[in-house]
Residue, then its C-alpha position, 0 to 999 in steps of 0.5 A: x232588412x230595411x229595418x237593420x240598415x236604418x238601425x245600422x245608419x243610426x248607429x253611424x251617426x251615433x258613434x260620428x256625433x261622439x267624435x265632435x269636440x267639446x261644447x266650448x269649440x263652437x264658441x272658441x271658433x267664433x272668438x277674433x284673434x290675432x297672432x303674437x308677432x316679433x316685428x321692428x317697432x319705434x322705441x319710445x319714451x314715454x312722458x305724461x302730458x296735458x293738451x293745451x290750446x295754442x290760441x286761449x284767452x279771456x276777453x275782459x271788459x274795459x269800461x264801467x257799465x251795465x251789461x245788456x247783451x250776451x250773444x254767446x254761451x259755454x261751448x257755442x263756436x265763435x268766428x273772428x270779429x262776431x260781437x259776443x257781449x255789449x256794455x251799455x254806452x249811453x255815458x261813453x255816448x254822452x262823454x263823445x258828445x261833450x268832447x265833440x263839442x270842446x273840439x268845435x269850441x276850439x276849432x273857433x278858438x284857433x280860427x279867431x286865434x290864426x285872423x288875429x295873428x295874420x292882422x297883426x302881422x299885417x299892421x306890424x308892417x305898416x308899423x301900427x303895432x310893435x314887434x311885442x304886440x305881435x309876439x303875443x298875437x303868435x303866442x295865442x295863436x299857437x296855444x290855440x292850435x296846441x289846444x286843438x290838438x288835445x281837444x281832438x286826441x281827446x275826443x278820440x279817446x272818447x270814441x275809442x272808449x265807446x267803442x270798447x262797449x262793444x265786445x268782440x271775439x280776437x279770433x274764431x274758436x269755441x266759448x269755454x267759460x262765460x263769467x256774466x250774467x246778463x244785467x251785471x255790472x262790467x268794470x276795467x278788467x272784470x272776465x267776460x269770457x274764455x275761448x280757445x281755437x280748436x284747430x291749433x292744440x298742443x302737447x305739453x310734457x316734461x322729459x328728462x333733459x337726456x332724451x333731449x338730443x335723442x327726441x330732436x334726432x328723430x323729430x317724431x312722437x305719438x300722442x296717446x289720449x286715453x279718455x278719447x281712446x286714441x293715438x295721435x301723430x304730432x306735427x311738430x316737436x318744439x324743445x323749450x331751450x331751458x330746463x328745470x336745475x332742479x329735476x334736470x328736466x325740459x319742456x316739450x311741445x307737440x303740435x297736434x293736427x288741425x282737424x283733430x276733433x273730441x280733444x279739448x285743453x287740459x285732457x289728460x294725454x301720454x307722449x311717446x317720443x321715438x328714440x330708434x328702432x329695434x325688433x320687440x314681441x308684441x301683442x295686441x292691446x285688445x287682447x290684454x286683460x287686466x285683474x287686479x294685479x294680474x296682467x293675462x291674455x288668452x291663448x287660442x290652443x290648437x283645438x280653438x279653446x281659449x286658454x288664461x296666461x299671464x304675461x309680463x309686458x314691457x314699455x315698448x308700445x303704439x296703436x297697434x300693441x304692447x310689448x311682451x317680455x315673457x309668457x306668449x311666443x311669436x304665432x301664438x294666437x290670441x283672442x282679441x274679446x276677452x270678456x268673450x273668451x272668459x264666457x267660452x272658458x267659464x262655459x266649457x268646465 
């Protein structure tokens, strides 16, 4: 009797384990999706760009001479006024000294220049001189003074140039270029280095002219980066007041964060200006899959297996998805690992 109810049991749980799904839905229940969602979203003009640095420049030296210090390489931060290279000074140096010593000559010159003058006033009014004596004693008395003065500009020119031997950074930012060795020869004008200040980055794209009013109205825009796979709201729009009579086209700007990190100049970038808003399909960026020419996603069906369809997208896109025109309907599921949900398909034919 015992034996016919365990034969019975077994024979239950056989014919409940031939009711289980196929081997692909453990699979497909554990694949994340989302659902295709009709929702009002920014309309946007899209406009390729590149990053910019606000604050860039290349540091030049301004005097001849050998270089005998670097204290800065490629990509190491910089504050404002940190001395990032030195030129050897000792012929400034000496050129200070000797325009030292022509102001001192001077300055005797003008002190026995002034006590020439003032005795000669002296004995013009006790009439032991004439009024032409005295003219001259003026005349050299403010040749001396003029001289003076051209000595003193002089020297300061000199300490001004030695100064120049010393080269520091305009502004805090990072080292993007060096072009010197250490012990190279420096001449008026050679680059030194290039740097540029992280914390103010920009945009630059070209748009149609047209957009023009439609961009200033709404005042918004969102930077895409693909290399760092990142969306970016702009701070500011900044529409250059000129276009191109040419391609009817016009500059734009978009301030970007300050605290924006990974991002450096001449990054390739992607400008979506907002121009209104409206209801569109979307569907998650994740979920799209690209092969060849066929653009796809996969359908989660009512049993949880992934299934393959291609779509037609539109140009309506932000961070979260991209528009669908046709091929997916609002709550259909969609699987957000496509790689995962290609496995799952492969595994269940």
């Amino acid at each position: 009797m015992q034996r016919a109810a365990a034969f019975v049991a077994l024979a239950l749980l056989a014919a409940c384990g031939g009711d289980r799904p196929a081997a692909v839905a453990p699979a497909a229940l554990a694949l994340r999706s989302a659902p295709v969602e009709l929702r009002d979203v920014e309309l946007s003009a899209s406009a390729e760009a590149v990053v910019e640095a606000v604050n860039q420049s290349t540091v030049s030296s301004q005097i001849a001479g050998r270089i005998v210090d670097i204290r800065f390489d490629v990509g190491d931060r910089v504050k404002k006024g940190d001395v990032i290279a030195r030129i050897d000074e000792r012929a400034a140096s000496q050129v200070v000294a000797a325009s030292e010593a022509q102001v001192r000559s001077a300055e005797a010159t003008l002190t026995n220049a002034r006590a020439q003058y003032e005795r000669s006033r002296a004995l013009l009014a006790q009439k032991f001189i004439s009024q032409a004596a005295l003219d001259k004693s003026e005349a050299d008395f403010r040749a001396a003074e003029s001289q003076m003065k051209a000595m003193l500009a002089g020297a300061g020119q000199a300490a001004t140039e030695r100064s120049f031997a010393t080269i520091v950074a305009p502004y805090g930012g990072v080292v993007s270029a060096r072009f010197v060795q250490l012990g190279e020869m420096a001449s008026p004008g050679k680059p030194i280095m290039t740097g540029f200040d992280p914390s103010s980055l920009r945009v630059t794209a070209t748009v149609a002219s047209s957009l023009v009013p439609a961009i200033q109205a709404s005042g918004k825009a969102l930077v895409e980066i693909p290399s760092a796979q990142r969306w970016v709201e702009g701070k500011s729009i900044t529409v250059v007041p000129s276009a191109d009579p040419r391609t009817h086209s016009t500059e734009v700007r978009i301030d970007l964060p300050a605290d924006i990190t990974g991002v450096f100049p001449g990054v390739f970038a992607r400008a979506h200006f907002v121009t209104g808003r409206a209801a569109r399909l979307m569907v998650p960026r994740d979920a799209v899959v690209h092969r060849g020419e066929l653009t796809a996603v996969y359908v989660l069906g009512d049993a949880g297996a992934p299934q393959l369809r291609q779509l037609r997208l539109g140009t309506v896109a932000d961070e979260r998805g991209i528009e669908v025109l046709a091929g997916l309907k609002p709550g259909e599921r969609v699987a957000l690992d496509p790689v995962k949900a290609g496995m799952a398909t492969a595994g269940a034919s």
